[in-house]
Phi, psi and omega in degrees: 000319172333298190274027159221032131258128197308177175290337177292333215223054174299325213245001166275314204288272158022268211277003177246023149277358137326085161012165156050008209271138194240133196310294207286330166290316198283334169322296207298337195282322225276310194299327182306321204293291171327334157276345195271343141331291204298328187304302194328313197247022145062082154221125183275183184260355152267016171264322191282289179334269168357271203304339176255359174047048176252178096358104166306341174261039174256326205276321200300287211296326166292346190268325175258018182061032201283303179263151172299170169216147201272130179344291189304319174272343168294273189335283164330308171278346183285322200266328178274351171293327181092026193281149189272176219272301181290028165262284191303315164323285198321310191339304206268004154323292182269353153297304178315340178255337174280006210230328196295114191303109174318153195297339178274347178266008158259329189278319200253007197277046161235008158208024164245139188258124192325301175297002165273329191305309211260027155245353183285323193288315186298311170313319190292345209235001180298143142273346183214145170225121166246144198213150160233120154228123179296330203243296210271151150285108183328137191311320195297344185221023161280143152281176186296326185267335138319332186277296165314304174312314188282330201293286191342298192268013174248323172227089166296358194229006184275128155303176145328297199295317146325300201304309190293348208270318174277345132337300172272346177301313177290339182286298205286003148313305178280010158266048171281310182331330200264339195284164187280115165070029176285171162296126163285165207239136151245115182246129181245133185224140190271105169343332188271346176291351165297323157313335230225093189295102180249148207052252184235206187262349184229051106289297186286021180255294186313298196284016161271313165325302170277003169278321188301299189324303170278002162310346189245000152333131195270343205248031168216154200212100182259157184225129179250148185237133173315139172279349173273007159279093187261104135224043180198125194228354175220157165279141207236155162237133120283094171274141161235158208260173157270314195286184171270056227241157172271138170315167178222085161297127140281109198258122166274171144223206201298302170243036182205198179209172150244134187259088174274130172225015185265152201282325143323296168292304195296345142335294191273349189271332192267339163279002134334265199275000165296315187278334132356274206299334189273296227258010162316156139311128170275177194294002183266319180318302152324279203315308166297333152285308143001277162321302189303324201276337193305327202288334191264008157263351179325000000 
């Protein structure tokens, strides 16, 4: 496909000949390149909505990659943008590869819920994942039965089977970690969840276990944060890209999530977790609490 991309799209051909590379970044890749044409020739998005007799928050949503997206309208904004010919060509490729359903809403899609879908894609196409959780061990770093346990006591009225179908999901998520140009995971975690009995004892003598384990991850970097340090009261993730993608902070709540990508909110969220990440134990530092905590699960 490479040769049949333009000087526009360098770092889309990178990722998507890439390991890990994911359908939901590159929608989001197609749409920046796009505003960043339309800006180049200084039309603005109700002038391009005027002119394509859309909706301006149509031009917003395609831009920021919020809806698949459709030929006729890449195309539509490419040609009024002044986009060159092997531009406009690549086009209906790479919409068709920004479209493509991720492996888990075919394996798991009765129990991926649209706003969940669109962080496994994001996650998948991350270059960094920074994540804080105040209550939990992070899902990227649950074992299976830690896992089970939080599902269990999270959807109280879900059979068995639902429970495993999201069990495994969540176990086959984390082999993004393991993959050749997958993300690095930075995890800062609140010290009391070492504290905080989930399932029986010896689920948490396991999952302490793969915590000490993954300390020699080479691509992951756990933080235990003191617990009597409180200015972040919910768990928050940032992911960032390869590409020249804007950060995406992720706020879950109970059944629904939130997408912050404006650089105001992402802002404000990494000046959150920068003094996190400072007034943390460090990771050797981690490990050995880890051991230490491990003894009272014996």
């Amino acid at each position: 496909m490479s040769a049949y991309l333009s000087p526009g799209f360098p770092s889309l051909d990178r990722m998507l000949t890439a390991p890990g590379s994911s359908a939901i970044v590159l929608r989001k890749a197609i749409g920046t390149r796009m505003r960043k044409l339309r800006k180049s020739v200084g039309i603005s998005a109700t002038e391009a909505a005027e002119r394509l007799r859309c909706h301006d928050s149509k031009i917003s949503r395609l831009e920021c990659g919020e809806v698949p997206l459709k030929e006729r309208d890449v195309l539509d904004l490419l040609n009024l943008c002044g986009a060159d010919h092997v531009e406009r060509a690549a086009a209906p490729e790479l919409v068709a590869l920004s479209n493509r359903p991720g492996w888990w809403k075919q394996q798991y899609g009765s129990v991926v819920p649209e706003w969940f879908d669109k962080l496994i894609g994001l996650q998948e196409g991350a270059s960094v994942i920074w994540t804080y959780e105040v209550l939990l061990v992070p899902g990227l770093l649950q074992t299976r039965q830690y896992a089970f346990a939080v599902t269990k006591s999270g959807f109280p009225l879900a059979d068995r089977v639902d429970i495993e179908a999201r069990v495994d999901l969540r176990m086959e998520r984390q082999e993004i970690l393991g993959k050749q140009g997958g993300p690095r995971l930075w995890a800062l975690m609140d010290s009391g969840v070492l504290e905080r009995p989930i399932g029986s004892r010896e689920v948490m003598r396991g999952q302490i276990e793969r915590l000490i384990t993954l300390t020699g991850h080479p691509r992951i970097t756990l933080q235990l944060v003191p617990k009597d340090f409180v200015t972040v009261t919910a768990p928050v993730t940032l992911i960032r890209f390869p590409l020249e993608l804007p950060d995406i902070v992720y706020l879950e709540k109970s059944l629904d999530a939130d997408y912050l990508d404006r650089p105001k909110q992402t802002e404000h969220f990494r000046a959150l977790l920068d003094p996190l990440s400072t007034i943390a134990h460090s990771p050797a530092q981690t490990r050995l609490m880890l051991i230490e905590a491990l003894k009272h699960y014996r």
